[in-house]
C-alpha positions in Angstrom: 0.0 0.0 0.0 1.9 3.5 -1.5 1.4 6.2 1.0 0.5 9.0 -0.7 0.9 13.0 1.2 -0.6 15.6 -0.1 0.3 19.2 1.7 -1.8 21.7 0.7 -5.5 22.0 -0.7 -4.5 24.6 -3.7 -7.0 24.0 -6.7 -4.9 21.5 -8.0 -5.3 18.7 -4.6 -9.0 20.1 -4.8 -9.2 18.9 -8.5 -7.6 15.5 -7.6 -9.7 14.9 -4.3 -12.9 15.2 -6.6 -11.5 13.2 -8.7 -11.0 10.4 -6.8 -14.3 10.7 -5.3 -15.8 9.4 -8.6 -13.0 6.9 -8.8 -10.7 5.5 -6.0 -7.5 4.5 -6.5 -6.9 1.4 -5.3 -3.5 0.5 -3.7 -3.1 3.6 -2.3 -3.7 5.2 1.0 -4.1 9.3 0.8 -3.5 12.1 3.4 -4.7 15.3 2.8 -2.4 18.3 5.0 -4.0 21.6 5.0 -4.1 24.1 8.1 -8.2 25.2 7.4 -11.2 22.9 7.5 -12.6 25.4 5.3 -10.8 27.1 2.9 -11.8 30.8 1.2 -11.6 30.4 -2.7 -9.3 32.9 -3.5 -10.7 33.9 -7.5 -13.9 35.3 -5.1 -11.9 37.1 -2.1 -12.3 40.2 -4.1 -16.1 40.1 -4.2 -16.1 38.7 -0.4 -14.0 42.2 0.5 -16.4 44.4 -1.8 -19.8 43.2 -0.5 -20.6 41.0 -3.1 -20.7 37.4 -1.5 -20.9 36.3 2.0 -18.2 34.8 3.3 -20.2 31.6 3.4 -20.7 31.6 0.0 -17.0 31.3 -1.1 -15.7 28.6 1.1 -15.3 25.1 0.4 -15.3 22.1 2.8 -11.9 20.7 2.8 -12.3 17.9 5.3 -15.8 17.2 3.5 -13.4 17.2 0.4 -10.9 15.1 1.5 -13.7 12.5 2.5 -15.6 12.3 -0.4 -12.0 11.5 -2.2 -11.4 8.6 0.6 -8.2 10.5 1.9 -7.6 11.0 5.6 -7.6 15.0 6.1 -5.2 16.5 9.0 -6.0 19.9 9.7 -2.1 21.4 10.6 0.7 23.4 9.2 4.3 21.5 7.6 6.9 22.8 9.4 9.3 20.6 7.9 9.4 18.9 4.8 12.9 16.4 4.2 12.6 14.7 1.0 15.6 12.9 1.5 14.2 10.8 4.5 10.4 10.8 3.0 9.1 12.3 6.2 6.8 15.8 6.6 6.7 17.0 10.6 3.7 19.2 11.4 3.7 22.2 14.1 2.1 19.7 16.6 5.4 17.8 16.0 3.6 14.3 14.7 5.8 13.0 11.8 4.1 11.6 8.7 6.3 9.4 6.6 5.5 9.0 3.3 6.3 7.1 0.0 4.8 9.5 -2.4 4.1 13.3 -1.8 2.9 15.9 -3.5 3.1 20.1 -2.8 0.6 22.6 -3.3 0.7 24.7 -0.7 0.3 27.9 -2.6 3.2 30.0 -1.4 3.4 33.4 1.1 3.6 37.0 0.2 7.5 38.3 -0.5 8.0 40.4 2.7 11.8 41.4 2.6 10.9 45.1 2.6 11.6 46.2 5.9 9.0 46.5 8.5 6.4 44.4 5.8 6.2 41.8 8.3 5.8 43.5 11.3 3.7 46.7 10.3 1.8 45.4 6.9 -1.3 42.6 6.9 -0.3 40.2 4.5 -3.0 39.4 2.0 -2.3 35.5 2.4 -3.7 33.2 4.4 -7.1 34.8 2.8 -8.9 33.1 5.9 -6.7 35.7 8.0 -7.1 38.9 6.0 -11.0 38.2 5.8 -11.1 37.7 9.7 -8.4 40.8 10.6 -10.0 42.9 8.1 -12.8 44.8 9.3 -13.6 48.7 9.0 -11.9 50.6 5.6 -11.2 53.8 5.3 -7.3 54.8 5.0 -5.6 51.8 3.0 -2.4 51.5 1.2 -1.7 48.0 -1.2 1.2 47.5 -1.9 1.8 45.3 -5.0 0.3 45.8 -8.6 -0.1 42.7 -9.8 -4.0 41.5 -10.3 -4.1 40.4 -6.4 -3.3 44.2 -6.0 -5.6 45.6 -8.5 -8.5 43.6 -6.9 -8.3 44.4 -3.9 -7.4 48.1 -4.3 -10.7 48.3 -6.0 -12.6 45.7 -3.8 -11.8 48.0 -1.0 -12.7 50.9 -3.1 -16.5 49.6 -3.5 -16.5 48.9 -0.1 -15.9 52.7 0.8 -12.3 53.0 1.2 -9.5 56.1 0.1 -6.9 53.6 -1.5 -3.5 54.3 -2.4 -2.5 51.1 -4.9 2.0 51.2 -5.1 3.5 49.1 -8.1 6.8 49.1 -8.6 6.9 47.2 -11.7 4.6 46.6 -14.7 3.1 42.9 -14.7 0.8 43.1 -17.5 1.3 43.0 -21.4 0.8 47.0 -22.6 -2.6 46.9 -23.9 -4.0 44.5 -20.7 -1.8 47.1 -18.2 -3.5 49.9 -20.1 -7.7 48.4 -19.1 -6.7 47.9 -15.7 -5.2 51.6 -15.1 -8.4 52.9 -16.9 -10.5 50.6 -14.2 -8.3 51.5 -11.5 -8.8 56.0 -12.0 -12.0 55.2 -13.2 -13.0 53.7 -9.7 -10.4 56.9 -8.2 -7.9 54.3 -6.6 -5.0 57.0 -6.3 -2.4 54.4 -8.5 1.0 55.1 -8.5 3.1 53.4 -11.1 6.8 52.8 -10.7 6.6 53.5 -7.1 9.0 51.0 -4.7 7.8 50.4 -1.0 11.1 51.1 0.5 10.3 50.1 4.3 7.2 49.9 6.5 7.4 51.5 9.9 4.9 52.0 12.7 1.8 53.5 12.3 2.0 52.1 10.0 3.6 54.6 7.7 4.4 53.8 4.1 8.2 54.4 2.8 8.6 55.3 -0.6 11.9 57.3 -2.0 11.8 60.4 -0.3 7.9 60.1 0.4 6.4 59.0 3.9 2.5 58.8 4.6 0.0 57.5 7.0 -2.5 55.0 6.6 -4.7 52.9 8.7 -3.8 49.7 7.2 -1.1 48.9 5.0 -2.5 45.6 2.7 0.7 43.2 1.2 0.0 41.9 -1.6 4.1 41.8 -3.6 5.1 38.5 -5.8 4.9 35.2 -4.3 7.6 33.7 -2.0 7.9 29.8 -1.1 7.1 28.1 2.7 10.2 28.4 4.6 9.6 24.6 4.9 9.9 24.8 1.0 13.2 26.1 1.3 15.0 23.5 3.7 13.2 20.1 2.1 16.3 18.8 0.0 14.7 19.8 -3.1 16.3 21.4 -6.1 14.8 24.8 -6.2 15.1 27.9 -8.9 16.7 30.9 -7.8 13.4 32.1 -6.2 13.3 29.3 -4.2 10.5 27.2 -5.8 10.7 23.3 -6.7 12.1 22.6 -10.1 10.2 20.2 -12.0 10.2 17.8 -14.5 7.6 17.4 -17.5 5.8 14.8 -15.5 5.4 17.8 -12.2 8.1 15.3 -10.7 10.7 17.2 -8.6 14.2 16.9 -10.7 16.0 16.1 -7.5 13.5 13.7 -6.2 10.9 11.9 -8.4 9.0 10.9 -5.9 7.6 14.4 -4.5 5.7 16.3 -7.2 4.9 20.4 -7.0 2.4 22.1 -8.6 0.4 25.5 -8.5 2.6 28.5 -6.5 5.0 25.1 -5.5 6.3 24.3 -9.1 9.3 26.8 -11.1 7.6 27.1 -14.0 7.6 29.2 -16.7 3.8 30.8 -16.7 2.1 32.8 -14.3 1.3 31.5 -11.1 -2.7 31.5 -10.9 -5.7 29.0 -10.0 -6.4 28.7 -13.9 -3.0 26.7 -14.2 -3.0 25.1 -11.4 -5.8 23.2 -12.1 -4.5 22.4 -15.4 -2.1 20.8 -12.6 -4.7 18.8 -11.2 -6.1 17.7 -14.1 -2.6 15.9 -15.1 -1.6 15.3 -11.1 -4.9 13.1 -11.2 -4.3 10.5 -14.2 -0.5 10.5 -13.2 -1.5 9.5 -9.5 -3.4 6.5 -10.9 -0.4 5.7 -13.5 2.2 5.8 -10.7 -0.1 3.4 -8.4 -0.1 1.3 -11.4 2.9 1.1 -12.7 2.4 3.4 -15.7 4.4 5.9 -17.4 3.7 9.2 -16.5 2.1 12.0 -18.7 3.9 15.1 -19.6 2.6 18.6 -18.8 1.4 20.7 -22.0 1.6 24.6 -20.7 -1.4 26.8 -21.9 0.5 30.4 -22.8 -3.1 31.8 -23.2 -5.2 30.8 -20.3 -8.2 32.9 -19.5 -7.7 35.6 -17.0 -10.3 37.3 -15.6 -10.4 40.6 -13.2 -12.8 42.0 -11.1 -12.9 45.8 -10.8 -14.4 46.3 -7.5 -18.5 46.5 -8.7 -19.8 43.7 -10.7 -17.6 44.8 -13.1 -14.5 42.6 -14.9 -11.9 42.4 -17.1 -11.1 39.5 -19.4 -8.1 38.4 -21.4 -6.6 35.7 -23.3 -3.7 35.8 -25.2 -3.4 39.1 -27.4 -7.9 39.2 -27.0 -9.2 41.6 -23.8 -13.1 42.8 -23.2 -14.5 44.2 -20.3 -18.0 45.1 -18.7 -20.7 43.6 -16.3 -20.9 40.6 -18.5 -17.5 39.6 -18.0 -18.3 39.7 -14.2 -21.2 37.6 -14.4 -19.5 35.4 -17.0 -16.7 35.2 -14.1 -19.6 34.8 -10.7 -20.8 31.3 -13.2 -17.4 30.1 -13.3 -16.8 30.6 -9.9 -19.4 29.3 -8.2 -19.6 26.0 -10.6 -16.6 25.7 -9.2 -17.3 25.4 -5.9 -20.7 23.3 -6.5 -17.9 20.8 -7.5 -15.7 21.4 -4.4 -18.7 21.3 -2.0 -21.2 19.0 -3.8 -22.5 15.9 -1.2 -21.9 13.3 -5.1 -19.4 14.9 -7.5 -21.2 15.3 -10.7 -19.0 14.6 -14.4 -18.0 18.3 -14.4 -16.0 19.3 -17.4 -16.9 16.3 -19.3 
């Protein structure tokens, strides 16, 4: 009997749970590692912040989750991952050895600006920003990637002065030049090309020779992996994420697999591809149980992306093609939330098929 760790329920452990909820694999015994029992979905946090769903309404189950797909589900945090010795400790000290594991924990928010971490709310864990975030008013976000642009105008529709910094550009000219429109349109103050130098108590936003006051500063920079991520034995990139084969295998150690924020790959770290992950992680599970060669991931350089603008308001793009309005926002709430049916359905259903 393999034993089989998964750590993490990103959307690509959610896709594989469902799937083997319609199909089990035999031969195999599964644990599932995740620190929430329910887990926000993170493509609706915007519309949780601006009003738009409960809270409720964008959570999935994950124990439920993990039962349906017959895997035991600990709720904890890895504190230590060592590939070497096939062994994953958790903060209540319990080791979990393992013959087979596979990451997707998603990854933290890059906090080496000075005073980020003491002085700035992280925007990940979601569960903690939608529990520590409370009244709006004064709010700096700093990060201008499309967690960043969300939120900035999330918290504008909710009734907040925002003040969005982004240091670099993240989007492809045409795409970058929608979302500015969206973000003045909506009077987010945005300021382009703009470093967060330091955060200090106050908290007090540091940028060049510019110092200001907010109520909140929100952090939402480029991803950064688990310092558990760091000291497992892998073979990382130079950011610090798990190198990986075609397969989603680690190159150093075949017999951990990465994928979503985990994996150094070359595409854009975002739930659309990590499912993609899923998808793959889910017939190569039942091929490495088997005996089976393993399939090789096919990268999609023009998944959909979709943006929320604050009201039920989005931005679509795919490849070189972009459109906006309320449709794209409602085209987004149906994706969503058949998304979740799936996650929190009592039977999983042949979605997709």
């Amino acid at each position: 009997m393999k034993r089989i760790l998964l750590v993490g329920a990103g959307h690509a452990h959610a896709w594989l749970l469902t799937s083997l909820a319609k199909a089990p694999v035999y031969g195999a015994r599964f644990t599932l590692v995740s620190p929430s029992a329910r887990q926000v979905y993170s493509a609706m946090l915007p519309g949780v912040i601006a009003g738009h769903y409960r809270r409720q309404e964008a959570e999935f189950d994950v124990a439920m989750l993990a039962e349906r797909g017959y895997a035991e589900f600990i709720q904890a945090n890895v504190v230590r991952f060592d590939a070497d010795r096939h062994v994953a400790t958790l903060n209540n000290g319990r080791e979990l050895p393992f013959d087979f594991a596979s990451l997707n924990a998603g990854s933290r928010t890059e906090d080496a600006v000075p005073g980020a971490s003491d002085y700035a709310l992280s925007v990940k864990p979601f569960e903690q920003l939608v529990d520590k975030l409370r009244a709006v008013s004064h709010v700096a976000v700093a990060g201008g990637g499309a967690a960043g642009a969300e939120l900035a105008m999330a918290l504008r529709q909710r009734g907040g002065e925002v003040t969005l910094y982004a240091d670099r550009p993240t989007f492809a000219p045409p795409l970058a030049r929608r979302i500015e429109r969206e973000l003045r349109r909506r009077r987010v103050d945005y300021r382009p090309g703009m470093h967060v130098d330091a955060v200090e108590e106050g908290p007090v936003l540091v940028a060049g020779a510019a110092r200001q006051r907010f109520d909140l500063v929100l952090w939402a920079t480029g991803p950064a992996p688990h310092a558990w991520v760091t000291r497992s034995h892998l073979a990382l990139d130079q950011r610090g994420f798990v190198q990986v084969d075609r397969a989603l295998r680690s190159v150093s150690h075949p017999h951990v697999f990465a994928v979503g924020d985990c994996a150094a790959l070359d595409e854009p770290k975002s739930g659309v591809h990590s499912v993609r992950h899923g998808m793959l992680l889910a017939d190569n599970m039942r091929r490495l149980v088997s005996g089976a060669a393993l399939e090789p991931y096919l990268p999609n350089p023009k998944a959909l992306m979709l943006l929320t603008c604050g009201a039920r308001y989005a931005i679509a793009a795919r490849g070189k093609w972009s459109a906006q309005g309320r449709w794209v926002w409602w085209w987004k709430n149906a994706i969503d939330r058949r998304w979740l049916r799936r996650l929190n359905a009592t039977r999983v259903s042949s979605y997709g098929s």
